[in-house]
C-alpha positions in Angstrom: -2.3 -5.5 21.5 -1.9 -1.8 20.3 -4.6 0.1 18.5 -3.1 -0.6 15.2 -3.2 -3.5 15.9 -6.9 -3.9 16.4 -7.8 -2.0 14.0 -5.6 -4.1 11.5 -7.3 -7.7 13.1 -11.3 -5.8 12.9 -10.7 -5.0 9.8 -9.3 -8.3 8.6 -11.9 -10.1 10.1 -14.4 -7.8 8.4 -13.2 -8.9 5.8 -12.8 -12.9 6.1 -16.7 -12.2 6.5 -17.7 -10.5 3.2 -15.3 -13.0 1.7 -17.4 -16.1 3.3 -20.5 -14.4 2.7 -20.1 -14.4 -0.7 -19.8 -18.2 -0.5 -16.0 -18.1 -0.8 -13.8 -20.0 1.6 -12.5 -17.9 5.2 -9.0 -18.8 4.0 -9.1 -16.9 0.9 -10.3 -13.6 2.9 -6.9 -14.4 4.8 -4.8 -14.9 2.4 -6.0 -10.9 0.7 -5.3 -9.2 4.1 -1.6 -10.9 4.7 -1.4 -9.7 0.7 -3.1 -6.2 1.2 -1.0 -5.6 4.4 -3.0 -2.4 5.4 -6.9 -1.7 6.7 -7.1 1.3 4.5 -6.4 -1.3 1.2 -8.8 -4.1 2.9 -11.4 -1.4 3.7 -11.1 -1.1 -0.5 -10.9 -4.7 -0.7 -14.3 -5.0 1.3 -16.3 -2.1 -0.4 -15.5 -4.1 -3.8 -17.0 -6.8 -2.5 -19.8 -5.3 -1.4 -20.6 -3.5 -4.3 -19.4 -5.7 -6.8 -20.5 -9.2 -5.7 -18.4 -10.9 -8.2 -19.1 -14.5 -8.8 -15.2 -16.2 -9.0 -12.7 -16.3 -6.7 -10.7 -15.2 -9.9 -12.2 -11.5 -10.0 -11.5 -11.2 -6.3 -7.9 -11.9 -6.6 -8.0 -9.5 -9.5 -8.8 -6.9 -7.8 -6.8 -7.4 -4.6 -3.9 -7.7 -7.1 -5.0 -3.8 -8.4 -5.1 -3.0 -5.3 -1.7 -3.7 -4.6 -0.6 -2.5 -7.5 -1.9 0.9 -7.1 -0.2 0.9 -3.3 2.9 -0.2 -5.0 3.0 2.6 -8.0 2.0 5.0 -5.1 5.0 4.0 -2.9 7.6 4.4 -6.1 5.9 7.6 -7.0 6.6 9.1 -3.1 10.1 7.4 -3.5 10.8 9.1 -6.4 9.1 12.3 -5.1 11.9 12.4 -2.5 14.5 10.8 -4.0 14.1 14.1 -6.9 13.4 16.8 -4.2 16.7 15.2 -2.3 18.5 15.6 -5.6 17.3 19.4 -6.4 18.5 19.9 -2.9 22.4 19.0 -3.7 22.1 20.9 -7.4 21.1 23.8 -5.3 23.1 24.0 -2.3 25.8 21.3 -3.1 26.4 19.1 -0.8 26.8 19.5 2.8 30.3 19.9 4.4 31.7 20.1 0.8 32.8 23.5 -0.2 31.8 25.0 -3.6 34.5 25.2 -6.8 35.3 28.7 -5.9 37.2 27.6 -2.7 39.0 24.8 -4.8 42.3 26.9 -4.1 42.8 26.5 -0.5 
């Protein structure tokens, strides 16, 4: 198993056991860290609970689906990020290999 590996599996099992102790069934707790994917979102999952406590297995899958969301708006805004610095590139330098209009004559 590589690091990440058991880092991902401690911190999914950290939180299968916030989830439980909260009087929630294990398999919910599994279900938000195959969902959440990363241990940076279940560390956020698992400080929710902690500080939260909500009562309904509703809230919880509220918030794991914020969660997600926010990774998800993140990811598109980095996408788009690169996709715009990619396309600044080619308004400002053209595109490689391709000579400009002015040798258009050759």
């Amino acid at each position: 198993m590589t690091p990440d590996q058991r880092l991902w599996s401690r911190t999914r099992d950290d939180l299968v056991r916030e989830v439980e102790s909260l009087g929630f069934r294990g398999e919910l707790g599994e279900a938000i860290a195959r969902h959440l994917g990363s241990p940076k979102a279940m560390e956020r999952m698992i400080s929710y609970l902690r500080y939260v406590k909500p009562k309904t297995e509703e809230l919880v899958v509220d918030e794991m689906l914020a969660i997600r969301s926010e990774i998800d708006a993140w990811r598109e805004k980095k996408a788009s990020e690169k996709a715009n610095a990619r396309y600044n590139e080619v308004l400002n330098y053209g595109l490689p290999g391709i000579d400009g209009p002015d040798n258009a004559d050759e």
